[in-house]
LUMLO-532205 format. One record per residue: residue number from 1; x negated, y, z negated of N, C-alpha, C in turn. Coordinates in nm, 3 decimals. Last residue first. Layout:
BEGIN
roba,nxx,nyy,nzz,caxx,cayy,cazz,cxx,cyy,czz
NUM,X,Y,Z,X,Y,Z,X,Y,Z;
...
***
This chain:
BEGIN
roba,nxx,nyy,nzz,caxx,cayy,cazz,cxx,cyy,czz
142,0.941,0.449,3.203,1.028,0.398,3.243,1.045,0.423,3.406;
141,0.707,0.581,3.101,0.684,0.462,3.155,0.814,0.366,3.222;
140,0.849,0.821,3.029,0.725,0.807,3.090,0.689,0.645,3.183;
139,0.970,0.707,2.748,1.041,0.785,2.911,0.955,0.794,3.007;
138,0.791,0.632,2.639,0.827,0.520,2.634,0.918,0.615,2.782;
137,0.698,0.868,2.595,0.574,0.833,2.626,0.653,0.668,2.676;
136,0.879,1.037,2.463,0.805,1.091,2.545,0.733,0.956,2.626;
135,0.897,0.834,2.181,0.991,0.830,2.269,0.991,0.916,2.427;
134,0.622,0.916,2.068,0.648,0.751,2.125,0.801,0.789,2.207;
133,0.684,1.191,2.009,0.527,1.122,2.094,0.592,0.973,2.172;
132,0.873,1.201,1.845,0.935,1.225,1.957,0.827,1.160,2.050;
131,0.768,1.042,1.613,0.839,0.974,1.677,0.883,1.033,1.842;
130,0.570,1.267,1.578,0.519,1.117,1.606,0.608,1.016,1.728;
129,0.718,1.410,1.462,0.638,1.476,1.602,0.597,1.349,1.631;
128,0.835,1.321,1.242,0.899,1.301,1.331,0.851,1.353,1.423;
127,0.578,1.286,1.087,0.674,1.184,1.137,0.720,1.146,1.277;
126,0.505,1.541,1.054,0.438,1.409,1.088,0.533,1.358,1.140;
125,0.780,1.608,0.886,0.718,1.688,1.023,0.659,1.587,1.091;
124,0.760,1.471,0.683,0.835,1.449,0.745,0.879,1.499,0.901;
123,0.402,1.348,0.583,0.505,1.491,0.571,0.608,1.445,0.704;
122,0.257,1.169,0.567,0.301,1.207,0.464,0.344,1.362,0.432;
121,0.371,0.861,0.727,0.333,0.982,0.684,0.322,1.092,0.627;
120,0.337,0.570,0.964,0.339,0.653,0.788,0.300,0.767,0.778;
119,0.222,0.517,1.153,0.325,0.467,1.133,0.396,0.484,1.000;
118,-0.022,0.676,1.162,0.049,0.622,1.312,0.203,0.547,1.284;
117,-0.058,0.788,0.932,-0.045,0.874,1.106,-0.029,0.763,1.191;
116,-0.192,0.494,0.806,-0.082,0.616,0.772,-0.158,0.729,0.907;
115,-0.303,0.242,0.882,-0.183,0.287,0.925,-0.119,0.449,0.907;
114,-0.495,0.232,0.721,-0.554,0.264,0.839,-0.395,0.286,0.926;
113,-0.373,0.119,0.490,-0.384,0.235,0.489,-0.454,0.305,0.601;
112,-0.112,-0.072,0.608,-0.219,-0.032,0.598,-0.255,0.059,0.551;
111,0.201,-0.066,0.412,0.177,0.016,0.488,0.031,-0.033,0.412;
110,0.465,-0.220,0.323,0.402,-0.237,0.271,0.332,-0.172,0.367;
109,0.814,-0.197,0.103,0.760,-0.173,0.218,0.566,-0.193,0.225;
108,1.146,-0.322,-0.016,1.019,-0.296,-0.030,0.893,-0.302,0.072;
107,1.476,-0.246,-0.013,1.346,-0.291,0.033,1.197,-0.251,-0.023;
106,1.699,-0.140,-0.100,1.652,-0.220,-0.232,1.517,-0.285,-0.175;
105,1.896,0.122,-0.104,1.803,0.093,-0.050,1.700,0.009,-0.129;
104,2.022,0.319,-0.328,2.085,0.183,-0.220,2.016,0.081,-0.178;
103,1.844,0.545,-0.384,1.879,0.415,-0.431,1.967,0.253,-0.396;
102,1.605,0.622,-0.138,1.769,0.634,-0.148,1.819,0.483,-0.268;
101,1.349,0.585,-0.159,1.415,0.700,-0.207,1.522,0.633,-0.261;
100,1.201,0.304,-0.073,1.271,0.362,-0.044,1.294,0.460,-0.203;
99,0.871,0.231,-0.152,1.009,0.211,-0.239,1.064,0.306,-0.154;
98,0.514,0.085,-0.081,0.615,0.188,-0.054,0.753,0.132,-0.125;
97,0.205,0.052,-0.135,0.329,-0.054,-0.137,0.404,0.068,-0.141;
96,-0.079,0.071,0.094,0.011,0.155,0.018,0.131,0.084,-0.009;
95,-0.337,-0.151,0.143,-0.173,-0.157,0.167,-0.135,-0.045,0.063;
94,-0.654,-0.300,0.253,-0.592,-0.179,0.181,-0.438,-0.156,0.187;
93,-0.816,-0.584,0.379,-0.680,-0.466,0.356,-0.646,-0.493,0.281;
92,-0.935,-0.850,0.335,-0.956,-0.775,0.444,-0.862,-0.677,0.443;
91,-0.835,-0.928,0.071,-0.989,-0.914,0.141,-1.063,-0.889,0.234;
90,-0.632,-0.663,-0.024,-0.653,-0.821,-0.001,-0.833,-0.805,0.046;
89,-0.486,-0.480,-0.228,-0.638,-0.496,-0.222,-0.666,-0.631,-0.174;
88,-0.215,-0.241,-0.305,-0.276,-0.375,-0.257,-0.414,-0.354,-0.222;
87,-0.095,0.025,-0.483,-0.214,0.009,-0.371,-0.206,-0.164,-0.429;
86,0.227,0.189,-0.538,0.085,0.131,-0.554,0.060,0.088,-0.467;
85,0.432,0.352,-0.511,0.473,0.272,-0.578,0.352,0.252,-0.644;
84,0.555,0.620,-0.270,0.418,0.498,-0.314,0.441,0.488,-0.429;
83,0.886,0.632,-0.158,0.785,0.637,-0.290,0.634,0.573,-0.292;
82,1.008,0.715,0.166,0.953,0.629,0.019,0.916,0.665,-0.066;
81,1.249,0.806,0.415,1.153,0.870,0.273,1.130,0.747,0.202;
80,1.216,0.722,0.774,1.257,0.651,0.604,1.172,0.767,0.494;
79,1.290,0.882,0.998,1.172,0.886,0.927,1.276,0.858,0.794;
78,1.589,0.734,1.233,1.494,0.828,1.151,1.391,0.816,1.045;
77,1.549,0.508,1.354,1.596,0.582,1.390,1.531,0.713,1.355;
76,1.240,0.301,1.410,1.386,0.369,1.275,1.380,0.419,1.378;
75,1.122,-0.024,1.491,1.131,0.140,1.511,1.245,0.173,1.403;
74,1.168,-0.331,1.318,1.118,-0.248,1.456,1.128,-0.107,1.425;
73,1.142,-0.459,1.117,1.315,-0.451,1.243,1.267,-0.401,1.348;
72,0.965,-0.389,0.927,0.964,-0.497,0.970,1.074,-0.547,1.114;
71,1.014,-0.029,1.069,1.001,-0.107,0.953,0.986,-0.280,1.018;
70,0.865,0.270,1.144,0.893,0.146,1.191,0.897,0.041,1.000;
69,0.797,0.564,0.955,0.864,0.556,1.130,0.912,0.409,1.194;
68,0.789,0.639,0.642,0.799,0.540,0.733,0.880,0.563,0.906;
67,0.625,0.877,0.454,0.766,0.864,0.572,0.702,0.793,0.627;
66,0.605,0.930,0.136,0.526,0.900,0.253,0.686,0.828,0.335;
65,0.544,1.145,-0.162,0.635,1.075,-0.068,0.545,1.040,0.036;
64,0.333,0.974,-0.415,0.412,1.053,-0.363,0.494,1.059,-0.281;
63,0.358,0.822,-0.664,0.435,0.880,-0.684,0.476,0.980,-0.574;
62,-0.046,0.772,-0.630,0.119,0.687,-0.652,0.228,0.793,-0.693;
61,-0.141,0.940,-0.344,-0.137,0.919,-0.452,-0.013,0.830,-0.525;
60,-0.283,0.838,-0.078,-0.229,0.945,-0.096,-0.231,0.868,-0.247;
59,-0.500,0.702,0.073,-0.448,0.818,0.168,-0.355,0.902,0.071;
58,-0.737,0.594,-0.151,-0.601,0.577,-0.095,-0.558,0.713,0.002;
57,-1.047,0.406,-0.050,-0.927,0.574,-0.133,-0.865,0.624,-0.035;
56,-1.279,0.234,-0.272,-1.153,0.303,-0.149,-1.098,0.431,-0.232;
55,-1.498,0.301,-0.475,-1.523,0.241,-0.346,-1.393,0.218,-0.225;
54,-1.407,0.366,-0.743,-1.447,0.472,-0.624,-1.475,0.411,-0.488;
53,-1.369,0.203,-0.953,-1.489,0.205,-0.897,-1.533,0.340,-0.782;
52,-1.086,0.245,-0.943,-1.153,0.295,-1.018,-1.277,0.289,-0.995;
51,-1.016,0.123,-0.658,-0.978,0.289,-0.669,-1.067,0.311,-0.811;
50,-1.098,-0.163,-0.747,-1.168,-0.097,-0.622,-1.140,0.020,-0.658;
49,-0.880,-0.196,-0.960,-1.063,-0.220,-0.968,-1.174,-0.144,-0.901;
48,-0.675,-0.156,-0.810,-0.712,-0.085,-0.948,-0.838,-0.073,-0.938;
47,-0.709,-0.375,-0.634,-0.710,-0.258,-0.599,-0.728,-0.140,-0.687;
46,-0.675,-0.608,-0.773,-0.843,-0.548,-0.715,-0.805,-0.432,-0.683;
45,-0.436,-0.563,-0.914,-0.533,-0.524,-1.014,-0.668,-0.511,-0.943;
44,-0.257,-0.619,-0.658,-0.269,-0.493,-0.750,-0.374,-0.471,-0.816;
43,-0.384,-0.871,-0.613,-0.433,-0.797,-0.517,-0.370,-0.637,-0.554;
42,-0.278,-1.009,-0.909,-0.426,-0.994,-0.807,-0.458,-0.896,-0.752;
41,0.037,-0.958,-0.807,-0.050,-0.925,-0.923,-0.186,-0.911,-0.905;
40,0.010,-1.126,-0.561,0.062,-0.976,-0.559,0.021,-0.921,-0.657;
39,-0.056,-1.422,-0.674,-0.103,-1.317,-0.589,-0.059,-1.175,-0.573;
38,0.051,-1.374,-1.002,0.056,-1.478,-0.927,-0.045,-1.374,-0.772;
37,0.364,-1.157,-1.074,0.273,-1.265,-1.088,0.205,-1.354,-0.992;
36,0.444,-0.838,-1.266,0.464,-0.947,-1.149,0.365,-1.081,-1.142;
35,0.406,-0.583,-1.412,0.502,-0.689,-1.417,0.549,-0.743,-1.270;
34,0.173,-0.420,-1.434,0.208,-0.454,-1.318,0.370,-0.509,-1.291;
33,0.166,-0.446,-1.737,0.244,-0.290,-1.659,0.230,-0.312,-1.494;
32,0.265,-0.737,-1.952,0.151,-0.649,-1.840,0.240,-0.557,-1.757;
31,0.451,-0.867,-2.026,0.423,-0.754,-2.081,0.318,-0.617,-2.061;
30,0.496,-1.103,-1.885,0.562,-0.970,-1.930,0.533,-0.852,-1.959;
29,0.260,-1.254,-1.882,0.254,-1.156,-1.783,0.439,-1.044,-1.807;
28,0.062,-1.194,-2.185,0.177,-1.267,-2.100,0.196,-1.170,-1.972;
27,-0.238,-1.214,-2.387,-0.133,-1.136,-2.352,-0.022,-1.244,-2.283;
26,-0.541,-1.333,-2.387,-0.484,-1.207,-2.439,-0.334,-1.166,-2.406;
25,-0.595,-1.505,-2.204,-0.527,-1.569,-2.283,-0.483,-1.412,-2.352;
24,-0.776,-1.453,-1.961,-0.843,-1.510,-2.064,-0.790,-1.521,-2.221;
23,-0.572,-1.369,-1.803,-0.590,-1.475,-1.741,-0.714,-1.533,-1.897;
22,-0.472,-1.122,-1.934,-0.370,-1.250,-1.969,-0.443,-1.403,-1.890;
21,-0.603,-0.934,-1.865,-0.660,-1.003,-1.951,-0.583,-1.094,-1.977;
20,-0.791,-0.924,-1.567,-0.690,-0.925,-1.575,-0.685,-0.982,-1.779;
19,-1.052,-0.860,-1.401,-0.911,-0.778,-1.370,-0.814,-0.799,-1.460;
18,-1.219,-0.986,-1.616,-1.245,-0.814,-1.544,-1.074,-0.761,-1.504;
17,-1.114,-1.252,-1.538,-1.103,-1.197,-1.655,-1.106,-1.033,-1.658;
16,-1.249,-1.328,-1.311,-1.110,-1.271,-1.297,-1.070,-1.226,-1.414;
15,-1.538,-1.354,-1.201,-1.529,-1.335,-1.344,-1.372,-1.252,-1.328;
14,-1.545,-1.389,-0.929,-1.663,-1.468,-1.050,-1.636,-1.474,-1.143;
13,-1.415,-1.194,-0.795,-1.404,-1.338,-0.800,-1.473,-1.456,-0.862;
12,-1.534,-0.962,-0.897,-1.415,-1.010,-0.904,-1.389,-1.145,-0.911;
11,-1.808,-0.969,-0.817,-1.792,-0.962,-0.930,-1.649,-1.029,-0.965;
10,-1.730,-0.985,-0.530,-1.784,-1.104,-0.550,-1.773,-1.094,-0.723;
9,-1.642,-0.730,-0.481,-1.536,-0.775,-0.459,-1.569,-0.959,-0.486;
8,-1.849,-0.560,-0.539,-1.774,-0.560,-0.663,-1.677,-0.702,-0.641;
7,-2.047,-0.647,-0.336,-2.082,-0.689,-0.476,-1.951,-0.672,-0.533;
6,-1.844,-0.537,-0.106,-1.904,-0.694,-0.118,-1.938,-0.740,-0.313;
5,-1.920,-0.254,-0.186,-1.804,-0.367,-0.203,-1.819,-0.497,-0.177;
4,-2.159,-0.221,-0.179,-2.115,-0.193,-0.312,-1.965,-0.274,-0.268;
3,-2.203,-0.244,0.110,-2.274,-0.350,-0.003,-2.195,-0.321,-0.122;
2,-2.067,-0.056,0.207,-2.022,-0.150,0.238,-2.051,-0.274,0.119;
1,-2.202,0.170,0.119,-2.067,0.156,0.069,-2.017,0.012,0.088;
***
């Protein structure tokens, strides 16, 4: 498994055309269904590349929910609802890109996928048995 990624992830970088067709002039990046540009675009379309190849796989699917327990601030209070949105593909990590629920809520979130159960999850139960774990365990040491 390992070799098959190495090769795809060298195919990639040999021939960026594969991922993308506005880079061999076909198109604009408007109008591409990522609509974004530049690295983040990239590391959407290896990840396309990689999930269609079969060589990762994702902890969950785009559209479903996944509960955040810590955000860039530190700990929540309570388990954030998101959206998976889509998958990142850097060259060392896999990233579920997460969307808050609550329309208010205009962050954008970005979760290992070696992260989900420890800091993501994808039932609100999870979560929050998680969170009482760390607050048990932080009384403990006090």
């Amino acid at each position: 498994m390992l070799n098959r990624l190495i090769k795809l992830l060298k195919e990639i970088e040999q021939s960026p055309e594969k991922l993308c067709p506005i880079i061999s002039g076909n198109g604009n990046c408007d109008t591409c269904k990522y609509n974004m540009e530049g690295a983040s675009c990239y590391d959407a379309r290896r990840a396309d590349y990689l999930l269609k190849h079969g060589v990762i796989a994702p902890p969950c699917k785009v559209g479903d929910t996944v509960y955040i327990i810590y955000s860039a601030n530190g700990p929540i209070e309570e388990p954030l609802e998101t959206r998976c949105i889509g998958f990142f593909a850097g060259e060392l990590f896999c990233q579920l890109k997460l969307k808050p629920i609550k329309k208010d809520e205009n962050e954008m979130y970005a979760v290992d996928f070696d992260d989900v159960g420890k800091i993501a999850f994808l039932t609100k139960e999870e979560a929050k048995q998680k969170m009482k774990e760390i607050k048990e365990n932080e009384n403990e040491t006090d």
